[in-house]
Structure formats: C-alpha cells, structure tokens
DSSP file (Angstrom, degrees, kcal/mol; ACC not computed):
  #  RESIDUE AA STRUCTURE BP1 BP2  ACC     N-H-->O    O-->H-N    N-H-->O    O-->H-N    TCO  KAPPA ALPHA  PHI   PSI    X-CA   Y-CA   Z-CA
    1    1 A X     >        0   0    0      0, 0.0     4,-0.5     0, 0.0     3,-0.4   0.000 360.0 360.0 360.0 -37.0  -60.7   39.1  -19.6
    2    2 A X  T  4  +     0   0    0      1,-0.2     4,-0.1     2,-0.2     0, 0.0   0.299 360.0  64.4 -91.1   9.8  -59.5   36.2  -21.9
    3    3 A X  T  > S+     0   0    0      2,-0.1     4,-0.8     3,-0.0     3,-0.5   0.584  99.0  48.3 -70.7 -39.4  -57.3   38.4  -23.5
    4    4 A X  H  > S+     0   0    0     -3,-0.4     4,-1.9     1,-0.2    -2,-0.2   0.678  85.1  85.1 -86.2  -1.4  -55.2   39.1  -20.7
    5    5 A X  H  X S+     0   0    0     -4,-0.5     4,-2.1     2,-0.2    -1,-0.2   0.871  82.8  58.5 -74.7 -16.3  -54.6   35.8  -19.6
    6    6 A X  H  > S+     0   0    0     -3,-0.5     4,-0.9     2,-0.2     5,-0.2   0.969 115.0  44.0 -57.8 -52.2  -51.6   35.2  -22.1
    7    7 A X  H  < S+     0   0    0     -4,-0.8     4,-0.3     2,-0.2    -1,-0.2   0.769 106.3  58.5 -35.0 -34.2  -50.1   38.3  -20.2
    8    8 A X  H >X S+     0   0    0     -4,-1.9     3,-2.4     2,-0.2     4,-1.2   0.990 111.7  40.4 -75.7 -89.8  -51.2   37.0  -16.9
    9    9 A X  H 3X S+     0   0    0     -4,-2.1     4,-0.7     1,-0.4    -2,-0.2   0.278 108.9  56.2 -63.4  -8.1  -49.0   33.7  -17.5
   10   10 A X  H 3X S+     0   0    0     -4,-0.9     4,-0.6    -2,-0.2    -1,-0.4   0.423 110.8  50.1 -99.9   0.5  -45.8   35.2  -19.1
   11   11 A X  H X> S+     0   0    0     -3,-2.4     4,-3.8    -4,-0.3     3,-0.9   0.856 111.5  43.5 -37.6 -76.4  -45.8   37.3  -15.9
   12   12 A X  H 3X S+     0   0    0     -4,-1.2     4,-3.4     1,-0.2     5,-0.4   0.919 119.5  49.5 -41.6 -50.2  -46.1   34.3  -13.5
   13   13 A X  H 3X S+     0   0    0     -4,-0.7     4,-0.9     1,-0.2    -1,-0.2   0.765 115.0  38.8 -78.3 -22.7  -43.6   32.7  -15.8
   14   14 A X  H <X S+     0   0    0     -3,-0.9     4,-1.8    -4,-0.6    -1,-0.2   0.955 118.6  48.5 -81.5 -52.1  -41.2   35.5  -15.8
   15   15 A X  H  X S+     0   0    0     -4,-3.8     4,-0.7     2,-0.2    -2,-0.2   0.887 114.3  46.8 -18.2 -57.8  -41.8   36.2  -12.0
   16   16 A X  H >< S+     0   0    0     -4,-3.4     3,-3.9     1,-0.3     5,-0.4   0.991 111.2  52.6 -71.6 -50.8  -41.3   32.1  -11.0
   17   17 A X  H 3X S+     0   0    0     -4,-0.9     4,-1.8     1,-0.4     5,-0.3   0.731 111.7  42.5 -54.3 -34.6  -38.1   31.9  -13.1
   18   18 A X  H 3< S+     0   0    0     -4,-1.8    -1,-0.4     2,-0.2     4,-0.3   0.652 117.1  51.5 -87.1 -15.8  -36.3   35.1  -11.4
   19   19 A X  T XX>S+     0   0    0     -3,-3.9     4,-3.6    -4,-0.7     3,-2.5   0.919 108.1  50.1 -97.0 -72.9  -37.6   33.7   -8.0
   20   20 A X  H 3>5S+     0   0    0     -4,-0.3     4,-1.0     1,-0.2    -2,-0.2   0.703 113.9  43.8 -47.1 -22.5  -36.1   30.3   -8.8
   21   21 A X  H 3X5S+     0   0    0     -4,-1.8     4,-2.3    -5,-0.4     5,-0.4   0.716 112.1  57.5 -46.0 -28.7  -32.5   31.9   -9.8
   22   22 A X  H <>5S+     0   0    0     -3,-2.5     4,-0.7    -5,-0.3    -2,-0.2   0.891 112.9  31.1 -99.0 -25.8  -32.9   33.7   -7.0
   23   23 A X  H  X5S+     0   0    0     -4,-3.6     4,-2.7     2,-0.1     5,-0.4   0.834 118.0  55.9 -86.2 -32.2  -33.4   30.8   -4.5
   24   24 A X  H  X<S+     0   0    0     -4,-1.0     4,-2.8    -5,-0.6     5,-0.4   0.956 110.1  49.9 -70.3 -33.0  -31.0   28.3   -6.5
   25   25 A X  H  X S+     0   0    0     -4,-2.3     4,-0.8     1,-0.3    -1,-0.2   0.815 114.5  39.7 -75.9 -26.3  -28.2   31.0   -6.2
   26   26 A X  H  < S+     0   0    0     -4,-0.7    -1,-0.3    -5,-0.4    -2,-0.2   0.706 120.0  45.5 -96.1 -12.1  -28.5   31.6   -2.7
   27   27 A X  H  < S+     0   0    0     -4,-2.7    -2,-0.2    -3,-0.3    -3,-0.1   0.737 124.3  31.1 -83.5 -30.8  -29.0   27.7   -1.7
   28   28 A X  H  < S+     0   0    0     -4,-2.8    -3,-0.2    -5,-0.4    -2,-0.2   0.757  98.7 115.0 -99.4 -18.4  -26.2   26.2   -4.0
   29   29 A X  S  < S-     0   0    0     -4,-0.8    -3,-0.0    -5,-0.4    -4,-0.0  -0.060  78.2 -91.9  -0.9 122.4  -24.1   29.2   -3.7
   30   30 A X        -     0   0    0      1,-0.1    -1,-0.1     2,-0.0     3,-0.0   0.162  35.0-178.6  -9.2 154.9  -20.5   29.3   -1.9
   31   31 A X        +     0   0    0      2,-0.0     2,-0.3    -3,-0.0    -1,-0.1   0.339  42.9 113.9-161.0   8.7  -21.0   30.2    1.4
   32   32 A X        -     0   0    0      2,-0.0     2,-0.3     5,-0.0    -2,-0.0  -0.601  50.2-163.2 -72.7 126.1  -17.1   30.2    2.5
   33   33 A X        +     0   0    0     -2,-0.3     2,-0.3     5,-0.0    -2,-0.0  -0.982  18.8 159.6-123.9 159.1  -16.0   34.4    3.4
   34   34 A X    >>  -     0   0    0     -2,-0.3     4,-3.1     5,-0.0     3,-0.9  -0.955  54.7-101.8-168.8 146.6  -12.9   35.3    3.6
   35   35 A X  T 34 S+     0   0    0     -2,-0.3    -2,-0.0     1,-0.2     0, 0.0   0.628 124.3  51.9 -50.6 -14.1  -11.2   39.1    3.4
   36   36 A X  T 34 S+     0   0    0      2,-0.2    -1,-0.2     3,-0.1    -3,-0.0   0.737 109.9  44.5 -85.7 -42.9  -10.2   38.3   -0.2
   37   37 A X  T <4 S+     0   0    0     -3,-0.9    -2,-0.2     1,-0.2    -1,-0.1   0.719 115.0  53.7 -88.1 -25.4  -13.8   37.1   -1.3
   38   38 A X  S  < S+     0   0    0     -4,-3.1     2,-0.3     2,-0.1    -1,-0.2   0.657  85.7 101.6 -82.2 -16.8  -15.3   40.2    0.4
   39   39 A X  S    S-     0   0    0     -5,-0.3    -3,-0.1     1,-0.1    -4,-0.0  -0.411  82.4-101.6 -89.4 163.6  -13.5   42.5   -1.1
   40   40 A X        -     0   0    0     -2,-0.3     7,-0.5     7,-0.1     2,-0.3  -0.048  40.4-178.5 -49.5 129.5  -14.7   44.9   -4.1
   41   41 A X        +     0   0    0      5,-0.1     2,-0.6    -3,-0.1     5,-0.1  -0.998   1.3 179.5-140.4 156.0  -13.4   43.7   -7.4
   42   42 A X  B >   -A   45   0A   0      3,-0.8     3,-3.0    -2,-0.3    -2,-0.0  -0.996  63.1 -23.6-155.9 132.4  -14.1   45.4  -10.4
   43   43 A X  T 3  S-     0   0    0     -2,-0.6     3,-0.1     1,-0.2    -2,-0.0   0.629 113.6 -66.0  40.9  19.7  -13.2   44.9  -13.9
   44   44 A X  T 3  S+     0   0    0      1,-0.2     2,-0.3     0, 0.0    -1,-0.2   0.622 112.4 121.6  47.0  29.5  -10.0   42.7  -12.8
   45   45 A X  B <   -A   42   0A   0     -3,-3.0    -3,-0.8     3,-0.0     2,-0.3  -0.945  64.4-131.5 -99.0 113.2   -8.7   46.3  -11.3
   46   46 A X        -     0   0    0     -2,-0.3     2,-0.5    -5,-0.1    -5,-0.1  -0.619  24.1-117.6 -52.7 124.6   -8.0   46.3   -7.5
   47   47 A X        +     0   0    0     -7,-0.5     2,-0.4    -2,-0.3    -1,-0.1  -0.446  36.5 174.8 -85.6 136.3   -9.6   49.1   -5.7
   48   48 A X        -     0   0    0     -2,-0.5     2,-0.1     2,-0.1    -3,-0.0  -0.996  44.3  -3.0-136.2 137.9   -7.4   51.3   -4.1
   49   49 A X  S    S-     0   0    0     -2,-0.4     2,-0.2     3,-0.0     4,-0.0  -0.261 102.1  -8.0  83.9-162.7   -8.4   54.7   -2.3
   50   50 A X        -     0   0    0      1,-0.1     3,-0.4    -2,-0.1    -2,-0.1  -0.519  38.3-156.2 -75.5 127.2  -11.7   56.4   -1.8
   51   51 A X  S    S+     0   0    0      1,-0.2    -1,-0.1    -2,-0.2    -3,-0.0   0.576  84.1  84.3 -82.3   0.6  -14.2   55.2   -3.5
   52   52 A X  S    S+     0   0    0      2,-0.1    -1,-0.2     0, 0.0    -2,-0.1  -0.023  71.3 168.9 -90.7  16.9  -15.8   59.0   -3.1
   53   53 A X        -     0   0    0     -3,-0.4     2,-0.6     1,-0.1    -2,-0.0  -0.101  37.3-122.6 -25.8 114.2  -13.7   60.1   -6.2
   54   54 A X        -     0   0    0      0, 0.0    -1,-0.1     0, 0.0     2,-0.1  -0.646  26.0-167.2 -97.6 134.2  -14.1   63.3   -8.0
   55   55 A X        -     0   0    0     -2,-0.6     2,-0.2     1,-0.1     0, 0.0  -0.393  31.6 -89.0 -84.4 176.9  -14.9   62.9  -11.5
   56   56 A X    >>  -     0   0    0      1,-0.1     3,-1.7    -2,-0.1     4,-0.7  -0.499  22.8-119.5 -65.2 144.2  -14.6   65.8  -13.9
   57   57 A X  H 3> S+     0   0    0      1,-0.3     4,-1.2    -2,-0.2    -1,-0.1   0.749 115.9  59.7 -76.7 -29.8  -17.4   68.3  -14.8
   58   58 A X  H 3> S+     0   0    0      1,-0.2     4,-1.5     2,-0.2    -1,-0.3   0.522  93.4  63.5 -87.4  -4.3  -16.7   66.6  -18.6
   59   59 A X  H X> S+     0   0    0     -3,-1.7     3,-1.2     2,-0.2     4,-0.9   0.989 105.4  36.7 -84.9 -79.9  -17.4   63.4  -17.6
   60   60 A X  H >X S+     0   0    0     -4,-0.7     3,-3.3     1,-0.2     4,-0.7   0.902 117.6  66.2 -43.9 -90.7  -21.3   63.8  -16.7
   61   61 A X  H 3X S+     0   0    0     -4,-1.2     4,-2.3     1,-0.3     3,-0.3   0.394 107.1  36.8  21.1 -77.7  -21.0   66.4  -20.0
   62   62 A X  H <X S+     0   0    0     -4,-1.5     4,-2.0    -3,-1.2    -1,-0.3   0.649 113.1  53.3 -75.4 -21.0  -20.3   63.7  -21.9
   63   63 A X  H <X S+     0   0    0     -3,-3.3     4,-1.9    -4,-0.9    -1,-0.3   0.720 111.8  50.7 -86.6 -32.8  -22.8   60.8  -20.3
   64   64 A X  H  X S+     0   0    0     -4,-0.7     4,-3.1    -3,-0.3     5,-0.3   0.983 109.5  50.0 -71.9 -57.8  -25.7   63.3  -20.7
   65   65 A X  H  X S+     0   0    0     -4,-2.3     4,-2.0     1,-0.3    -2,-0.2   0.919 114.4  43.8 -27.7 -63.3  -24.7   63.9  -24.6
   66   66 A X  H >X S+     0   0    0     -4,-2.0     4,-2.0     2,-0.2     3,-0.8   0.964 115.1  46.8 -67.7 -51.8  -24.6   60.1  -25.2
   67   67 A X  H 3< S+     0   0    0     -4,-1.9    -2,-0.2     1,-0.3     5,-0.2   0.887 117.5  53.8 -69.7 -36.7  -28.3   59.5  -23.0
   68   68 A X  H 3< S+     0   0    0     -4,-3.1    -1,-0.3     2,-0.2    -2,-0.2   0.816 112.6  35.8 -70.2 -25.6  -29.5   62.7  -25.4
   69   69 A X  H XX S+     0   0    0     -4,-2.0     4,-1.2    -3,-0.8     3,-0.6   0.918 113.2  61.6 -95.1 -39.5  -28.7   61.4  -28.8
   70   70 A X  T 3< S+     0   0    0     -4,-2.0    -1,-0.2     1,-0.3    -2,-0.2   0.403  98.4  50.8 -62.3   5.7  -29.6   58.1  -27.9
   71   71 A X  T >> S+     0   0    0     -3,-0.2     4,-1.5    -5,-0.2     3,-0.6   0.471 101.0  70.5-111.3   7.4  -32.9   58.8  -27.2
   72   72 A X  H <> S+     0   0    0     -3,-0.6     4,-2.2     1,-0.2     3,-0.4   0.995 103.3  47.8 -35.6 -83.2  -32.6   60.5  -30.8
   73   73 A X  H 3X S+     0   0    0     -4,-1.2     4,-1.1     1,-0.2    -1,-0.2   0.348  97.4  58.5 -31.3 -21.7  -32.5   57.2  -31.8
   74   74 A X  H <4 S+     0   0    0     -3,-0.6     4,-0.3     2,-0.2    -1,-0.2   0.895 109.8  52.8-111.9 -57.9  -35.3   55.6  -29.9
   75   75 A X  H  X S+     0   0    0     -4,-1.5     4,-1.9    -3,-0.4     5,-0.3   0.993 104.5  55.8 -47.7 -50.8  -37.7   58.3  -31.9
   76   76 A X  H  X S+     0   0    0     -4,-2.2     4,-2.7    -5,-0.3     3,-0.3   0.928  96.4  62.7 -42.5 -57.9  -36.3   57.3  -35.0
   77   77 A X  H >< S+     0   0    0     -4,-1.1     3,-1.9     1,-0.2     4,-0.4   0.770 113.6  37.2 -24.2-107.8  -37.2   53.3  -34.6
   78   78 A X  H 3> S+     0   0    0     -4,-0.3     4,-0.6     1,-0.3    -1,-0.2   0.483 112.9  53.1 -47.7 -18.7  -40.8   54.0  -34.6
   79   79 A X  H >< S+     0   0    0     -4,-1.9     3,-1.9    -3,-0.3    -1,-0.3   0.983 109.3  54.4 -56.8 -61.1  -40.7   56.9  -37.2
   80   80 A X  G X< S+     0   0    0     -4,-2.7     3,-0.8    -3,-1.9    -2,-0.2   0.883 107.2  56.1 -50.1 -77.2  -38.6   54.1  -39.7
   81   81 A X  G 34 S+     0   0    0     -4,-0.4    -1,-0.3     1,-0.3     3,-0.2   0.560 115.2  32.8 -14.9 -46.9  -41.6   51.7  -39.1
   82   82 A X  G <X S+     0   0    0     -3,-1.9     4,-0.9    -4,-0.6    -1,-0.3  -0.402  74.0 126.1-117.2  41.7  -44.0   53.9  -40.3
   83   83 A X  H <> S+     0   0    0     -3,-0.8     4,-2.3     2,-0.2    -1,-0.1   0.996  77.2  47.1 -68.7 -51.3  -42.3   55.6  -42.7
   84   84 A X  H  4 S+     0   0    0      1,-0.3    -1,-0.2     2,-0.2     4,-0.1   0.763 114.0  47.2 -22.0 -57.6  -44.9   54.9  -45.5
   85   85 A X  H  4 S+     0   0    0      1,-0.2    -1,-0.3     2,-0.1    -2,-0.2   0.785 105.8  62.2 -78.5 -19.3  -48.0   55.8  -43.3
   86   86 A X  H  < S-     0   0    0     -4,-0.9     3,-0.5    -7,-0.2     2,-0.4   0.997  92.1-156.5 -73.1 -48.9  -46.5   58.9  -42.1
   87   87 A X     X  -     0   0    0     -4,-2.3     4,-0.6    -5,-0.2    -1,-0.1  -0.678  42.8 -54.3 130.9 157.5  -46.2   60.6  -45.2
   88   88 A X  H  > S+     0   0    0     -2,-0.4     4,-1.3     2,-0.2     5,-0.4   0.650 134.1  60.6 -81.5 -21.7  -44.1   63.5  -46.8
   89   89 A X  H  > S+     0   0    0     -3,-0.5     4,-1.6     1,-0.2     5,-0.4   0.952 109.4  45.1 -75.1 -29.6  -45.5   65.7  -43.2
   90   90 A X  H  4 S+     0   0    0     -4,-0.4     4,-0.4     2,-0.1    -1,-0.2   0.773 110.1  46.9 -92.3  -4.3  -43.7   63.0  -41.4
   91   91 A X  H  X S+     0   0    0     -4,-0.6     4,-0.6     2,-0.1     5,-0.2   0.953 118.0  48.6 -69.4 -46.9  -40.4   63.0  -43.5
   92   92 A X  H >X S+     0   0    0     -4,-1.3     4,-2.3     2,-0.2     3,-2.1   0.894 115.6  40.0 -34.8 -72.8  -40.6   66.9  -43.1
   93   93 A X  H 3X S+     0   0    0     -4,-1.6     4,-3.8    -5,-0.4     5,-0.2   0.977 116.2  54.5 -46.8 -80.3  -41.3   66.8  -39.3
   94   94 A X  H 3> S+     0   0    0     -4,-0.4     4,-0.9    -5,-0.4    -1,-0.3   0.615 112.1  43.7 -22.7 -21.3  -38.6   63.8  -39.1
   95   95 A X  H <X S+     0   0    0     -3,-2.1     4,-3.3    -4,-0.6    -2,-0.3   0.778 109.9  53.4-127.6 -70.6  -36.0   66.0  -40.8
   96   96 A X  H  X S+     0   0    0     -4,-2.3     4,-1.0    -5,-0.2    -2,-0.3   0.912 107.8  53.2  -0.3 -78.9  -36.9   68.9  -38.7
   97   97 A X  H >< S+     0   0    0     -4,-3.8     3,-0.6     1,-0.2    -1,-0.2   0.846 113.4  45.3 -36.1 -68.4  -36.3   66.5  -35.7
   98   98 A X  H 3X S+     0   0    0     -4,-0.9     4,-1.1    -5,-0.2    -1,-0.2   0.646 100.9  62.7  20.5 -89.0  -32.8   65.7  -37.1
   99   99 A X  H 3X S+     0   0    0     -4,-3.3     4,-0.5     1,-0.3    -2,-0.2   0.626 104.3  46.1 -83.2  -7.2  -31.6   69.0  -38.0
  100  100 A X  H <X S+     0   0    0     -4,-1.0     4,-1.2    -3,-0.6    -1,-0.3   0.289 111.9  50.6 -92.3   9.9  -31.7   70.3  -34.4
  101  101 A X  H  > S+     0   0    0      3,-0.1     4,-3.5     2,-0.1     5,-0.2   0.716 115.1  45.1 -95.8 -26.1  -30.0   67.2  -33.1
  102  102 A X  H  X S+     0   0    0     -4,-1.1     4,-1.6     2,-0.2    -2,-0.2   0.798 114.8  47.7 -87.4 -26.7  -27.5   68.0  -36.1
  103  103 A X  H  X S+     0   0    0     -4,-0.5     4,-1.0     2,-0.2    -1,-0.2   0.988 113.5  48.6 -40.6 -73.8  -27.5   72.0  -34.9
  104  104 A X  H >X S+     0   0    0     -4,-1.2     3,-1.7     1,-0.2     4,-1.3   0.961 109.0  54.1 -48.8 -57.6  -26.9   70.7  -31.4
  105  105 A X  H >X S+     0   0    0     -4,-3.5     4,-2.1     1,-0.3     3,-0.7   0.861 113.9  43.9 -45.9 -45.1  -23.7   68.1  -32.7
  106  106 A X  H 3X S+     0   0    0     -4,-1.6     4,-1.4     1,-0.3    -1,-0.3   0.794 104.8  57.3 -74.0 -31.7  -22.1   70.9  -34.3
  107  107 A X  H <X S+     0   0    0     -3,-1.7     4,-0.9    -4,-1.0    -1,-0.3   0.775 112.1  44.2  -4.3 -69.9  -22.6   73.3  -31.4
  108  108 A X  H X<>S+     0   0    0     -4,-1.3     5,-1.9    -3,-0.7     3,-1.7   0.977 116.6  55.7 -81.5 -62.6  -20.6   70.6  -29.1
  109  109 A X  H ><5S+     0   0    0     -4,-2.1     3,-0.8    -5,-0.3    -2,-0.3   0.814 107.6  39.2 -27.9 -59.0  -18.2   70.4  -32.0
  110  110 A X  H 3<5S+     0   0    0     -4,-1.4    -1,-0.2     1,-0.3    -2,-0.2   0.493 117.8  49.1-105.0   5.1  -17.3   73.6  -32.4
  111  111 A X  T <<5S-     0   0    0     -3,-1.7    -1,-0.3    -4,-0.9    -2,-0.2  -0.250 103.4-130.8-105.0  37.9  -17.1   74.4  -28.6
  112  112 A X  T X 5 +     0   0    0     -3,-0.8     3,-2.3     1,-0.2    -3,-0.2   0.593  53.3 154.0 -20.2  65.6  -15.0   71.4  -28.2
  113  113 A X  T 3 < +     0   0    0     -5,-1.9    -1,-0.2     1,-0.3    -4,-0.1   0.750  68.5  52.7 -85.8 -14.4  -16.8   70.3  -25.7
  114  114 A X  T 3  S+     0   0    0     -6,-0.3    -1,-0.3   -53,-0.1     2,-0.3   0.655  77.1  97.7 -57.8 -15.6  -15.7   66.9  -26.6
  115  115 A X    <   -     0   0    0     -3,-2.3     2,-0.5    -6,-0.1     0, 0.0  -0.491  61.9-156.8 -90.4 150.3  -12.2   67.3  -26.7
  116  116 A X        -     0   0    0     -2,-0.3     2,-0.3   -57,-0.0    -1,-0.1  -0.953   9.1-162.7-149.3 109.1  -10.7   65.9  -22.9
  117  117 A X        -     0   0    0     -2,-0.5     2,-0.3     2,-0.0     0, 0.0  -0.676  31.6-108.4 -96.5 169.6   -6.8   67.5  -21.9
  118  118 A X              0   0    0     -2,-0.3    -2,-0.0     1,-0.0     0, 0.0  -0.798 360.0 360.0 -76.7 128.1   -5.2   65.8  -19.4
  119  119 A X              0   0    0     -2,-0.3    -1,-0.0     0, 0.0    -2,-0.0   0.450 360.0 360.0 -87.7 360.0   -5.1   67.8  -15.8
C-alpha cells in the first residue's frame, strides 16, 4: 500500500490542476457572444459550405498507412532498449519484423497507392 501512494498523489495532482484550468477558464473567460465569435474558425480558413464533405477513398488510404507504420515504430522503442538483452534471436525476430513492413512499403510503392491525381 505505501508504494502506491506516490501514484495516488500525482493523480490528485494531475486531476486538481485540470480541474483548476478548467474552472479558471470558464470563470475569467470572455463571456461576450456575438455571430463572429460563434462562428467555426479553423486554421485562419473561413468555413464555407457543408461541413459533410466527401473526402477521397485515398485520403483514409493514406491515414491508415501513416497510424500502421507508426506503430512500427512504437515496437521498435522498446526493442532499441533492449537490444543487448535480447540477443542475436531478437535482432533476427527484429529484422523479420522489418522486412515485412519493408515488403508492405514496396507493395504501396509499386501500386502507387501513394501517388494523388487531381480530379
């Protein structure tokens, strides 16, 4: 039990602090509305039209690609750590891992499944 209490107290501490932003923003806050301040602003782009847009099938394509190789990466971190303990079975394995991400790249590559015409 007196192990967990340093956990226990960076909780409360993280908890109070987001509670206090959360009350200071909404008591000192602006508090003026107006059709200008309500409206959507984005990236210092006005929105104009439906926000119901349809994107292109290459678009998600491409957002999955980037969430799959970056969690490539995220195995890798802890592999790097431990390179030592692991071993020549974990360089093997590690290299393995790799070479089907390197499979896949070429695969996307050589269907161009990157390459984006204009419609």
């Amino acid at each position: 039990m007196l192990k967990a209490i340093p956990l226990l107290l960076t909780f409360i501490v993280v908890f109070g602090f987001v509670a206090v932003n959360m009350l200071a923003t909404h008591l000192l806050g602006p508090k003026r509305k107006s059709e200008i301040k309500d409206n959507v602003f984005e990236c210092g782009i006005e929105a104009v039209g439906n926000a119901r847009a349809r994107f292109s099938v290459r678009y998600f394509l491409v957002s999955i690609l980037f969430v799959l190789f970056d969690v490539e990466l995220v195995f890798l971190y802890p592999w790097a750590l431990n390179f030592r303990a692991l071993g020549w079975a974990g360089f093997l394995e590690m290299l393995l891992f790799v070479g089907l991400f390197v499979v896949g790249l070429i695969y996307i590559i050589k269907n161009d499944v990157l390459a984006f015409e204009r419609d």
